[in-house]
C-alpha positions as CSV (number, residue, x, y, z in Angstrom):
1,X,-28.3,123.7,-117.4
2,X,-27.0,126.9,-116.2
3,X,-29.1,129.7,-114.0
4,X,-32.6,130.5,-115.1
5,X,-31.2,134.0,-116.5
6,X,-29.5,132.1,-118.6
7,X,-32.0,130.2,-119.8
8,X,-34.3,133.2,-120.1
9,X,-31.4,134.6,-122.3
10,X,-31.7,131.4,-124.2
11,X,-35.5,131.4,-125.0
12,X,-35.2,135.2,-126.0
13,X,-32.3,134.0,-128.8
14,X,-34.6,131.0,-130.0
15,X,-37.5,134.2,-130.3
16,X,-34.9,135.8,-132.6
17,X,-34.6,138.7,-130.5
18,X,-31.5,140.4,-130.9
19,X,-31.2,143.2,-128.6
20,X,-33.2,144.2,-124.9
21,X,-33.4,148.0,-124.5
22,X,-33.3,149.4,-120.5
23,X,-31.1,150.1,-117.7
24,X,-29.4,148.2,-115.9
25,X,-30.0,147.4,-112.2
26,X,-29.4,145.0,-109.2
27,X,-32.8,142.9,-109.4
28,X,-31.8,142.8,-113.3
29,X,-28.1,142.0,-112.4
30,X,-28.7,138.5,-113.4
31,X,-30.3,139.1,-116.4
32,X,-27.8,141.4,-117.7
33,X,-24.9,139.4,-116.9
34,X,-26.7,136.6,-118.6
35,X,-26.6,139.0,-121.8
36,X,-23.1,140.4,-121.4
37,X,-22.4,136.5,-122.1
38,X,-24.5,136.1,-125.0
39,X,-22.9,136.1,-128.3
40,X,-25.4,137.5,-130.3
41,X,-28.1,139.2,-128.0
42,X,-27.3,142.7,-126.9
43,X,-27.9,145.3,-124.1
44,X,-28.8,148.3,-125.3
45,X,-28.5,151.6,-122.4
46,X,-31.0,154.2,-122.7
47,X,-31.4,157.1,-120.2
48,X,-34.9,156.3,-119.1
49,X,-37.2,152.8,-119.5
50,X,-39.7,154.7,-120.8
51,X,-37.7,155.3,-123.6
52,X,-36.3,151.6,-123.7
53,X,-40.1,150.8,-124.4
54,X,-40.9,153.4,-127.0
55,X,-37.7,152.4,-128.7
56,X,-38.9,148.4,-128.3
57,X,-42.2,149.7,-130.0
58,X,-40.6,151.1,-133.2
59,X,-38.6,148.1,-133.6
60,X,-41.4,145.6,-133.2
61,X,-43.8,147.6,-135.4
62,X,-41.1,148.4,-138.4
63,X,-40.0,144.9,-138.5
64,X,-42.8,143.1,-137.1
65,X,-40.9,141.0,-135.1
66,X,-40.5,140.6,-131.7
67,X,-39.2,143.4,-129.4
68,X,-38.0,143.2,-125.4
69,X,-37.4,146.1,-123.0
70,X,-36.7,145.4,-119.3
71,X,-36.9,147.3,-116.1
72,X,-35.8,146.5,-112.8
73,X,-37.8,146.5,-109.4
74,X,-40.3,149.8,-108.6
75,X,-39.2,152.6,-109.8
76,X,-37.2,150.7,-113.0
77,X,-40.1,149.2,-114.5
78,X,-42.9,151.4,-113.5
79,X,-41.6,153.7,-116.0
80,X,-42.0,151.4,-118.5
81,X,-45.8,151.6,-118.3
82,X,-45.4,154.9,-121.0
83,X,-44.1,153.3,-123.8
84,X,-45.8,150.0,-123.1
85,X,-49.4,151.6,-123.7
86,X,-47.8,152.9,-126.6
87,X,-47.0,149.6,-128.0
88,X,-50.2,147.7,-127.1
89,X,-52.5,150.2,-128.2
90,X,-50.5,150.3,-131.8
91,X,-50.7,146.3,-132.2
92,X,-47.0,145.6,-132.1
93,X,-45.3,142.6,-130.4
94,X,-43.3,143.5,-127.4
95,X,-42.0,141.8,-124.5
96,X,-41.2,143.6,-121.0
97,X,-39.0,141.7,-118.6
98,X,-40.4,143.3,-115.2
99,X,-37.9,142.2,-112.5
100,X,-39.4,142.1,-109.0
101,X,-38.0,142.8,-105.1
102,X,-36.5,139.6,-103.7
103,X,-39.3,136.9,-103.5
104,X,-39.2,136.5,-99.1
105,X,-40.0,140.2,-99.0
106,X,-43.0,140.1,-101.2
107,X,-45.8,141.4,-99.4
108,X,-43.6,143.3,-96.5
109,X,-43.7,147.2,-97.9
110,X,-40.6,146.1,-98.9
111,X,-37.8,149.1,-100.2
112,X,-39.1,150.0,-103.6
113,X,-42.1,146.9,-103.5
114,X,-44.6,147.4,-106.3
115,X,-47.0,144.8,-108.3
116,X,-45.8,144.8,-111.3
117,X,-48.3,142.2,-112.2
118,X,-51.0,144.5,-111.3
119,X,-49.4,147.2,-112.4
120,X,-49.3,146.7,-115.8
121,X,-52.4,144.6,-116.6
122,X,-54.4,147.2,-118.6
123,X,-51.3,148.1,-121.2
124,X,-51.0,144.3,-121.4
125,X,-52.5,141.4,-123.3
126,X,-50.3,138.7,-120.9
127,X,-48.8,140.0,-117.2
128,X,-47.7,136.8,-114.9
129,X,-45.3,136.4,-112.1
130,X,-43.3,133.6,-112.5
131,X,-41.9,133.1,-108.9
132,X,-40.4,129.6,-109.2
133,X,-37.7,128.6,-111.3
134,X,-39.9,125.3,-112.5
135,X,-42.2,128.0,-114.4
136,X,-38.8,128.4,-116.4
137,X,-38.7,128.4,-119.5
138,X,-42.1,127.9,-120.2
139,X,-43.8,130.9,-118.8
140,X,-41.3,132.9,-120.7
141,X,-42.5,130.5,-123.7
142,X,-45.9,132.0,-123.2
143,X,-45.1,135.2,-122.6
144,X,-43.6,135.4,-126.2
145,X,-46.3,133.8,-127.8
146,X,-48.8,135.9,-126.3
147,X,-47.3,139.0,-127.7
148,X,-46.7,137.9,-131.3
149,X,-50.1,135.7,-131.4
150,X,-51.8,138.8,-130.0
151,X,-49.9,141.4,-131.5
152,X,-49.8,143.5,-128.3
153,X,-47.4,143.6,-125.2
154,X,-46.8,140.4,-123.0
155,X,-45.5,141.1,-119.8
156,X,-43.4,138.5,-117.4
157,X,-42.8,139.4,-113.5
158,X,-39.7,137.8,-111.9
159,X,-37.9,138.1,-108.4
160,X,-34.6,139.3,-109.4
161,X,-33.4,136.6,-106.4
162,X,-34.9,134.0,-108.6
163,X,-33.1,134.7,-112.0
164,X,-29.7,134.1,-110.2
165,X,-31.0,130.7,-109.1
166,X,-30.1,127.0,-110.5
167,X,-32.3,126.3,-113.5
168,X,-35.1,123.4,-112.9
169,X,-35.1,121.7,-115.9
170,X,-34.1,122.0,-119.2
171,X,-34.6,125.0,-121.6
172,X,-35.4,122.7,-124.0
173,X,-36.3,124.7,-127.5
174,X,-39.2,125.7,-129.2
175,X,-40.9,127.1,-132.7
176,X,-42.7,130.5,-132.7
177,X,-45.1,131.3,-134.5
178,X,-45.1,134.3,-136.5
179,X,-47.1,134.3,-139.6
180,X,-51.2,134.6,-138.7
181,X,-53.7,133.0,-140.7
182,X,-55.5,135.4,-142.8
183,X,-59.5,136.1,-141.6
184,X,-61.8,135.3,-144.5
185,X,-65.2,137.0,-144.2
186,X,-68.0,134.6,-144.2
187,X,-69.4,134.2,-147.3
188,X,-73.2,135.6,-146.3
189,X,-71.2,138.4,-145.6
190,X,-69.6,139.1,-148.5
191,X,-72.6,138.8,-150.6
192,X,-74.2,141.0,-148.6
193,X,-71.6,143.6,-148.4
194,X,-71.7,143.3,-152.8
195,X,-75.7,143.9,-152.7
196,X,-75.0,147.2,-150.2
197,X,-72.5,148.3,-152.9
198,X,-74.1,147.4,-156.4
199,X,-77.4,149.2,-154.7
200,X,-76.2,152.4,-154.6
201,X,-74.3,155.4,-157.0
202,X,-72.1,157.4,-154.3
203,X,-69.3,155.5,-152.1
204,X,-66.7,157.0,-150.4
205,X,-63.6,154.4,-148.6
206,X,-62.4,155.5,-145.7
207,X,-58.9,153.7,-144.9
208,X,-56.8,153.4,-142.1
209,X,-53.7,151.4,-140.9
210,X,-55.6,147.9,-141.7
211,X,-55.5,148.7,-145.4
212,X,-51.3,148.2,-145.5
213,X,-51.2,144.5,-148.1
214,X,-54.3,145.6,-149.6
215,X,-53.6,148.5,-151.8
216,X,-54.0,147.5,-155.2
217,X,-57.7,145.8,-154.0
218,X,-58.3,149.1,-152.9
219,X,-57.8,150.8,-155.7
220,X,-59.5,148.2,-158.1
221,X,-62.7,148.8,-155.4
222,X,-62.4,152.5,-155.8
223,X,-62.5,152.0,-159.8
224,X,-64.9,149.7,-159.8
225,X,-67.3,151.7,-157.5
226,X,-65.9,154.9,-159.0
227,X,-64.9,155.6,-154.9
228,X,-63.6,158.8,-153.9
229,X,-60.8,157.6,-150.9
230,X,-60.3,159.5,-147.6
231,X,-57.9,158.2,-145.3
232,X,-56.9,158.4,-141.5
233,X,-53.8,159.8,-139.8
234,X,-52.5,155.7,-139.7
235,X,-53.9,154.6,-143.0
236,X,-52.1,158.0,-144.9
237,X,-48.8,155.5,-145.4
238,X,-50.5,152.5,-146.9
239,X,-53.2,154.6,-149.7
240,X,-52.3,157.4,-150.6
241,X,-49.6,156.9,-152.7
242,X,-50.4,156.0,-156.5
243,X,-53.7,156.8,-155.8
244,X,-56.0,159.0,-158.7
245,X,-59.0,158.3,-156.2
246,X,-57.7,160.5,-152.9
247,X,-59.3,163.3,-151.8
248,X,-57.6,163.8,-148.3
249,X,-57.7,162.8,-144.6
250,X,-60.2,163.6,-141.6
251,X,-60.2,163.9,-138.1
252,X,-58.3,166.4,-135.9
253,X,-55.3,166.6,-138.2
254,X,-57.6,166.3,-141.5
255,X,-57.4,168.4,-145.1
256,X,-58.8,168.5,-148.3
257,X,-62.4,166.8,-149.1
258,X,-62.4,163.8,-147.1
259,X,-65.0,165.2,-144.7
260,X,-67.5,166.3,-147.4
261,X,-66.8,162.5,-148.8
262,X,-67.6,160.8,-146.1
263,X,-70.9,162.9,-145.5
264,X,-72.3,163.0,-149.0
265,X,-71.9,159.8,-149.8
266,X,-75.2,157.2,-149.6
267,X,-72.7,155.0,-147.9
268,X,-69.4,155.1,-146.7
269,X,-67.0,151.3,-146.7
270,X,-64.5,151.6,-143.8
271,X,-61.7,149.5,-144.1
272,X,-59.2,148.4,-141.6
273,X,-59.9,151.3,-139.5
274,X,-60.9,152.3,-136.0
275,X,-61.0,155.4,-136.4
276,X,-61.7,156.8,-132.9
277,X,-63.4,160.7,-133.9
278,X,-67.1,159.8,-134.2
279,X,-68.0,163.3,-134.8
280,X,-66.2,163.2,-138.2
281,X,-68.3,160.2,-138.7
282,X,-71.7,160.9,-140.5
283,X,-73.0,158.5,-137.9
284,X,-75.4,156.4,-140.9
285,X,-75.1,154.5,-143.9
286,X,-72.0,153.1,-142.8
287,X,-70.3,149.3,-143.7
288,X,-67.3,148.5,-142.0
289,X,-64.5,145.6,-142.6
290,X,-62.0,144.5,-140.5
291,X,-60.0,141.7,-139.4
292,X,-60.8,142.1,-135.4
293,X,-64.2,141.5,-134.9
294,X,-64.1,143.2,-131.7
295,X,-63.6,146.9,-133.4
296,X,-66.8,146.1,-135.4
297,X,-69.6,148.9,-134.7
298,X,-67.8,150.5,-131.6
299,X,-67.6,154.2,-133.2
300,X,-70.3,154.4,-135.4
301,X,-73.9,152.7,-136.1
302,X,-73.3,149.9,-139.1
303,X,-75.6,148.9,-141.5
304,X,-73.4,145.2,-142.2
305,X,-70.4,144.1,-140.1
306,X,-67.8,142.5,-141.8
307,X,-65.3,140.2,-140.1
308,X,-62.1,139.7,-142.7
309,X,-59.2,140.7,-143.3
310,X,-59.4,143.8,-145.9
311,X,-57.5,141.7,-148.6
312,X,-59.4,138.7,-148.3
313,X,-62.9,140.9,-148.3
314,X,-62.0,142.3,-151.5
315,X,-60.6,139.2,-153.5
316,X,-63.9,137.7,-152.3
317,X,-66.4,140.9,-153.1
318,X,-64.5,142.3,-156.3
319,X,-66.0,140.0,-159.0
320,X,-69.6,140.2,-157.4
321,X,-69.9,143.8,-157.8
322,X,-71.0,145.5,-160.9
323,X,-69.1,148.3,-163.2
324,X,-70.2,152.0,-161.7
325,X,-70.8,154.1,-165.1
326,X,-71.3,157.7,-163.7
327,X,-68.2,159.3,-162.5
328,X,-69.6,162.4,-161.7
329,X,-69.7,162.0,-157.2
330,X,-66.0,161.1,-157.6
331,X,-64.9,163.8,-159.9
332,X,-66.9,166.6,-158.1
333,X,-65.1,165.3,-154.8
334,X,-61.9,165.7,-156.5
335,X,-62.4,169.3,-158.0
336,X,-63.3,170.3,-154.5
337,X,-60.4,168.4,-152.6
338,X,-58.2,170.4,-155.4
339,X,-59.7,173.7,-154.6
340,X,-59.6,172.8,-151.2
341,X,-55.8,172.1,-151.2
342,X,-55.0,175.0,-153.7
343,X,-57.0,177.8,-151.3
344,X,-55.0,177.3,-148.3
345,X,-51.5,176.0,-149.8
346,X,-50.4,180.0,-150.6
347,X,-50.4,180.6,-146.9
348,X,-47.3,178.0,-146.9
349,X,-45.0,178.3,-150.0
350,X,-45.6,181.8,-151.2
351,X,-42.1,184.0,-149.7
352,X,-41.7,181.4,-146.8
353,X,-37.8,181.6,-147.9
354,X,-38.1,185.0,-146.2
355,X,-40.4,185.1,-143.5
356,X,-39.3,185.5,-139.9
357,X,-39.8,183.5,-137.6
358,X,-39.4,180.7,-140.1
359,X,-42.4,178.8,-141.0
360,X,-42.9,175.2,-139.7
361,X,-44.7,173.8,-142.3
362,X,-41.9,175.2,-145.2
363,X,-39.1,173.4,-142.5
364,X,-41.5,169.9,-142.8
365,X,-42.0,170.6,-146.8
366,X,-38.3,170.6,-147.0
367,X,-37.8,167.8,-145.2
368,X,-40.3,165.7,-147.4
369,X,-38.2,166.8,-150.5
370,X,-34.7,165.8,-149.3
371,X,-35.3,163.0,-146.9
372,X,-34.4,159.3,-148.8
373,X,-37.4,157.6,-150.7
374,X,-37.1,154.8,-147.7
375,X,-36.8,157.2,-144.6
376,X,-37.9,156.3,-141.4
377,X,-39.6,159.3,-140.4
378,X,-40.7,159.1,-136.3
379,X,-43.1,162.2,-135.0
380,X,-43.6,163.8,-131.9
381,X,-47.1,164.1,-130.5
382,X,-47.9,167.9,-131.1
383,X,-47.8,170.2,-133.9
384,X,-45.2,167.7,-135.5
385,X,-48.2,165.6,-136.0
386,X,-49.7,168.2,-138.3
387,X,-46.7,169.1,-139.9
388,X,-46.1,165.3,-140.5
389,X,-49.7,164.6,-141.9
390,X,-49.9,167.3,-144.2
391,X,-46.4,167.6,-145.7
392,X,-44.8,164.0,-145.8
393,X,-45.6,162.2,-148.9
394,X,-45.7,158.7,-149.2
395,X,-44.5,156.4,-151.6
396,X,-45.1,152.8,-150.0
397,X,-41.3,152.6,-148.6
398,X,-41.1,155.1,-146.2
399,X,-42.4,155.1,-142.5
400,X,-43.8,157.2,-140.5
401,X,-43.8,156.1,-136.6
402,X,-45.5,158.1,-134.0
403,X,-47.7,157.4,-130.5
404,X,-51.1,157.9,-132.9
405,X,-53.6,155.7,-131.0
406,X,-51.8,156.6,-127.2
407,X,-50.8,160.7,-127.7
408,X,-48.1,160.1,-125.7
409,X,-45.5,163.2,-125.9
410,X,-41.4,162.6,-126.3
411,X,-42.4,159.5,-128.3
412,X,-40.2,160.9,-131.2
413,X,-36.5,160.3,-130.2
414,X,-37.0,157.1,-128.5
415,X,-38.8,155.9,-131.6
416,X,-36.3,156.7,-133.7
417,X,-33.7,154.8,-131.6
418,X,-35.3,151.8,-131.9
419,X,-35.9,152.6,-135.9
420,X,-32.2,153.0,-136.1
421,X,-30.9,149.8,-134.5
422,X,-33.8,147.8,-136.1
423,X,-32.0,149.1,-139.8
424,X,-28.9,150.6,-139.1
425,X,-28.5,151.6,-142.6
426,X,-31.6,153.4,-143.3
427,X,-32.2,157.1,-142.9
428,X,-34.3,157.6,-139.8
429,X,-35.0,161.4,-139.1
430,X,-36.8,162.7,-135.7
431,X,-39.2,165.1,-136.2
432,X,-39.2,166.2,-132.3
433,X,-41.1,169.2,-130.9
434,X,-39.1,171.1,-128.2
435,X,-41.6,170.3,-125.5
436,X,-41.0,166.6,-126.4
437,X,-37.6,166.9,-126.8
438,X,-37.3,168.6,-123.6
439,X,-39.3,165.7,-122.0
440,X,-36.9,163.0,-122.6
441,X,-34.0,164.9,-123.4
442,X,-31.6,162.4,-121.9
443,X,-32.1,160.6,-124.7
444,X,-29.9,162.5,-127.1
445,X,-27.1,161.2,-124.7
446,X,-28.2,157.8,-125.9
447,X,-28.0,158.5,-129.2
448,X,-24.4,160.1,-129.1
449,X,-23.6,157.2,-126.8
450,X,-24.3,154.4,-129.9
451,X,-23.6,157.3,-132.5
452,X,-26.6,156.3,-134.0
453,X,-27.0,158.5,-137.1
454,X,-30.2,159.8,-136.3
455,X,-31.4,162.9,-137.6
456,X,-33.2,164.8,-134.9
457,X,-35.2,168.2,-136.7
458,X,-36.5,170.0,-133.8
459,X,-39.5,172.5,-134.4
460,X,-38.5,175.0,-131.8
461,X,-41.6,177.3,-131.4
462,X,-40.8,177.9,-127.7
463,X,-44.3,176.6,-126.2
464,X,-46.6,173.5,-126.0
465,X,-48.0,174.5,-129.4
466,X,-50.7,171.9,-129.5
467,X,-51.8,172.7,-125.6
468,X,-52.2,176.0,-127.0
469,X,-54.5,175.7,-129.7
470,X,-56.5,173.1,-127.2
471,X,-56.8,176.4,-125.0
472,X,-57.2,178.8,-128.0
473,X,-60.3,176.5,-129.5
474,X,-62.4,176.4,-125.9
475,X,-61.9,180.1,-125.2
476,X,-59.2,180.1,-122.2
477,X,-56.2,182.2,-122.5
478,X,-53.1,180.3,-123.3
479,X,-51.2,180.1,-120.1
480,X,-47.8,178.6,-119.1
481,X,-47.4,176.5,-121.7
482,X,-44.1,178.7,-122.4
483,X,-40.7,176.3,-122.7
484,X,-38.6,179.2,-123.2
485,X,-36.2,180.5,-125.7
486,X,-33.8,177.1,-125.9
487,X,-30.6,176.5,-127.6
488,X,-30.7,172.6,-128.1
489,X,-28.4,172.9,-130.6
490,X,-25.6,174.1,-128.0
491,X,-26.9,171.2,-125.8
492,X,-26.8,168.5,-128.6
493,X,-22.8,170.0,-129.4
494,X,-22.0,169.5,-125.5
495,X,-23.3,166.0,-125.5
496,X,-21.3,165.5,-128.7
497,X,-23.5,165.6,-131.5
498,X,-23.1,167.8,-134.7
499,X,-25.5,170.5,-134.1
500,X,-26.9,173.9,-136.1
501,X,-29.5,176.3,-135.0
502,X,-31.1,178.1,-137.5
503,X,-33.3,181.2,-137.3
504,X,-33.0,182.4,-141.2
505,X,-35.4,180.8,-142.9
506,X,-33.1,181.1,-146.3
507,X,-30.2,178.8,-144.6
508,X,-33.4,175.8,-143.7
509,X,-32.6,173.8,-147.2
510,X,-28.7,173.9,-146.7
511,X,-29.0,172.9,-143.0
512,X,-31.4,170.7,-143.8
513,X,-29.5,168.8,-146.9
514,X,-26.0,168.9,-145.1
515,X,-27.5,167.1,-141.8
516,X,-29.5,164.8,-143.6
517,X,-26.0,163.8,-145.5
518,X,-23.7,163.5,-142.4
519,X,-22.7,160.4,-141.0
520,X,-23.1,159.8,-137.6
521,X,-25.9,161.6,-135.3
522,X,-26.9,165.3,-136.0
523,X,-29.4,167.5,-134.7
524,X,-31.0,171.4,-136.7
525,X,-32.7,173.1,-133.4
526,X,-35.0,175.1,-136.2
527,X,-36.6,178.4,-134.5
528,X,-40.1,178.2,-135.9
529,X,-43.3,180.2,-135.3
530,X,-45.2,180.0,-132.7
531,X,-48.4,181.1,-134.2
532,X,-48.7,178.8,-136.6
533,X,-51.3,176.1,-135.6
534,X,-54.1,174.3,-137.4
535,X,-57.2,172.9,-136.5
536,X,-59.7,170.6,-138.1
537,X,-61.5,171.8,-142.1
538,X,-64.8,171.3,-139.6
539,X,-65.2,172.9,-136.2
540,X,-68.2,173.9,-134.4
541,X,-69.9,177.0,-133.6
542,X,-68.7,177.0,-130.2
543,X,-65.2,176.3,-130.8
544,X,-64.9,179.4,-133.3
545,X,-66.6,181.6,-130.7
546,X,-63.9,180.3,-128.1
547,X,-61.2,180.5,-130.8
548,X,-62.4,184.3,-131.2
549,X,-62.3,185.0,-127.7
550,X,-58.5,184.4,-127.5
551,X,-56.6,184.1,-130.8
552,X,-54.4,186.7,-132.0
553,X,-52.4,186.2,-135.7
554,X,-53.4,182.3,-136.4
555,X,-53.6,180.1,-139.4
556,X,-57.1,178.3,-139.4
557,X,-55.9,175.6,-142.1
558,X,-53.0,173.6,-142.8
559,X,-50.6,173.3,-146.2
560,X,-50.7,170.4,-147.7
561,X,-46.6,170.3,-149.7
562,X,-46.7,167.9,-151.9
563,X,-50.0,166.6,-151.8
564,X,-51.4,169.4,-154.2
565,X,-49.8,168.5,-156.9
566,X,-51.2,165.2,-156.6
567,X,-54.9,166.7,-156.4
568,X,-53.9,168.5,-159.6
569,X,-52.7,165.5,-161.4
570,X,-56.2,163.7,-160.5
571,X,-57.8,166.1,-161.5
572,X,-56.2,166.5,-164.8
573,X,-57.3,162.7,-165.3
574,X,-60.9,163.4,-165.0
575,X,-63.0,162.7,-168.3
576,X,-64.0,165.6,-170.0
577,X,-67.2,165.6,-172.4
């Protein structure tokens, strides 16, 4: 029967798991002998835990499979815990193998004792300690389970001194399941959600993340209901795309008209989204759908709750509801999310070519244009967020990864290593900041370890660009938020990565296009701006007066790239008498 590593190795194979990010130490030595012996599971060596989880996270949620990290006693796994609320609060199945001190010295103060199975109770959905080797393999079993029934993180604490012991019993095997049942909303529901709809003239959908199989219902509601669409940071991936109904995205990061949608409409349809900025919310008049019934009503007041998945709702509600005649809501939406696009875009594309430092948002507008039609694109908490929002254009086959719902910084490199070995043929380009590169930098030596052709772009604006609009916004001076003048390009080249720093902005397209067409890992360090920030299309009264008080040379709304030529196109489209 072997040890009950082995048979831990064994359950994780029948799971379909093919790698375990971490690093490797002595409670885990079982464990990771166990691997070295298995013929098609894999350890893969990154620099930090934390970055063993983010990378499990991009796996689990680009493939939507299960994922496993692993982190040995105290100090090992505790730095898991980053990466782990990253992945349970973004709804992706991972597994964290949490070894433990030996089992006599639990409970002494033991060298390096924690409880992991206290520890990590709040970023889990399942954290046990198995202790005996009769719990194996079964608590392993349900450990799995837990994380792909629950789509969330499972947990499983084990002595290392236990792993190295005789298995009990047999490991037996067992099915997984993996494919959910779909929620279908009850049927009161859905013909109460059609009488909200046919009962008014101006509805504005507001999408997010849970819209991602439900696209073409979406747009079918939109034509029926003659919708204007606004989307949120997660839901941009899934609607946007081949859409003549969109007129933007709100919240922190938002552009265009999606705010003015939202609050002059007679009622607003949220779909798959919990949206977590109730101030964009106009607070009323509000229906929301979604598969968890537990999100229902936690951010805004709702006039009907629907419980269903968004797909379902809408193949349910569609042939209740009744032909919209009068455009004219949508179409005005859609002249002003044009004008709103074309009044701010100049600031971005007009002479960028030659404007020093180098723009960020012409470096991220680049990107968009060269970068493959399925790139994985993963984004650093930050500025890159912005950049990312308002200049990558979807298409419905590329990705964009980042820690959206946990804000976690460094997410981007670590991400993108666990984008990479998910599809090792794919392009999958980092969009790192230099304070998150500089956070996890070890990292890069993980990538030039596996010469994993990643392609890390970092926007190096020298300072904690984010942190300083935060402080710029509530009237403090921005203070040490300074990461110096960095070459990370000369770092990357010592590691043993192809590396170019750039600091002309007419050499970003060539850079750009020769890195993205390398084999093998590559890194542009791009010297970008450090004034150039964004805040929300709304702000209040006293945010301006605090942004007074301290700005100096800073842009008050973002570019959009792409996106404004597909507000033209819509509005080109609209019916003329």
């Amino acid at each position: 029967m072997g040890s009950v590593a082995e048979q831990m190795v064994e359950v994780l194979r029948q799971a379909g798991v093919e790698r375990v990010y971490g690093v490797v130490g002595d409670s885990l030595n079982p464990v990771v002998d166990a691997i070295r012996r298995a013929p098609d599971l894999h350890w893969v060596h990154v620099r930090n835990e934390e970055a063993g989880a983010f990378a499990a996270a991009a796996e689990a949620e680009l493939t939507g499979r299960l994922a496993v990290c692993a982190g040995s006693c105290g100090p090992g796994n505790t730095h898991l815990i980053q990466g782990l609320y990253d992945a349970h609060r973004s709804g992706v199945p991972v597994l964290a193998l949490a070894s433990h001190i030996p089992s006599g010295q639990i409970g002494t103060g033991f060298f390096q004792e924690t409880h992991p199975d206290r520890v990590f109770t709040d970023c889990s959905s399942f954290c046990e300690l198995a202790g005996t080797p009769e719990q194996f393999p079964r608590l392993l079993r349900v450990a799995v389970q837990h994380a792909l029934g629950a789509r969330g993180v499972s947990v499983l604490v084990f002595p290392g001194d236990i792993a190295a012991l005789p298995a009990a019993g047999p490991t037996g095997s067992s099915y997984f399941l993996t494919e959910q049942a779909v929620a279908a909303p009850p049927w009161s529901q859905v013909q109460a959600l059609a009488r909200a709809l046919n009962s008014v003239d101006r509805v504005t959908l507001f999408c997010g993340a849970g819209v991602r199989d439900a696209h073409a219902g979406v747009m079918e509601l939109a034509g029926m209901l003659n919708s204007p669409i606004g989307h949120s940071l997660r839901g941009k991936e899934w609607i946007q795309y081949d859409n003549p109904y969109d007129v933007g995205m709100s919240g922190l990061l938002g552009y265009g008209a999606c705010h003015e949608a939202l609050h002059e409409a007679e009622l607003v349809l949220l779909l798959g989204t919990d949206f977590p900025y109730d101030s964009f919310l106009p607070r009323a008049r509000t229906i929301q759908v979604d598969h968890d019934a537990t999100r229902l009503g936690r951010r805004t007041p709702l006039e009907l709750a629907v419980h269903g998945d968004v797909s379902a709702t809408l193949r349910a509600v569609l042939p209740l509801l009744e032909q919209k005649q009068d455009r004219r809501f949508l179409d005005e939406l859609l002249d002003k999310h044009c004008r709103a696009l074309e009044g701010v875009v100049s600031a971005y594309t007009r002479k960028t070519e030659n404007q020093v430092p180098i723009h960020p948002e012409y470096v991220a507008a680049v990107l968009d244009e060269l970068a493959d039609d399925d790139a994985v694109f993963t984004v650093d908490t930050g500025m890159c967020n912005v950049w990312a929002a308002r200049y990558l254009t979807p298409n419905g086959r590329r990705r964009v990864i980042g820690s959206f719902l946990h804000g976690s910084m460094a997410n981007a490199l670590p991400h993108a290593i666990g984008a990479q070995f998910a599809f090792p043929g794919r392009q999958v380009v980092s969009m790192s900041g230099d304070g998150g590169l500089g956070m996890l930098l070890g990292e890069l030596l993980s990538v030039a370890k596996h010469r994993l052709p990643v392609k890390t772009v970092v926007f190096n604006n020298g300072a904690l660009g984010m942190i300083k609009l935060e402080m710029l916004v509530s009237g403090y001076p921005e203070w040490e938020i300074d990461n110096g003048d960095v070459d990370y390009a000369a770092i990357a080249r010592a590691m043993g990565i192809q590396a170019k720093r750039v600091t002309d902005p007419a050499k970003v397209r060539e850079v750009l296009a020769e890195a993205l067409q390398r084999p093998g890992p590559v890194l542009v360090d791009v010297v970008t701006d450090p004034n150039a920030l964004a805040i929300p299309p709304r702000v209040t009264a006293a945010q301006l007066k605090g942004f007074a008080l301290a700005a100096g040379r800073t842009v008050l709304s973002g570019g959009v790239g792409r996106m404004i030529d597909l507000a033209r196109s819509n509005l080109r489209n609209i019916p003329r008498p």
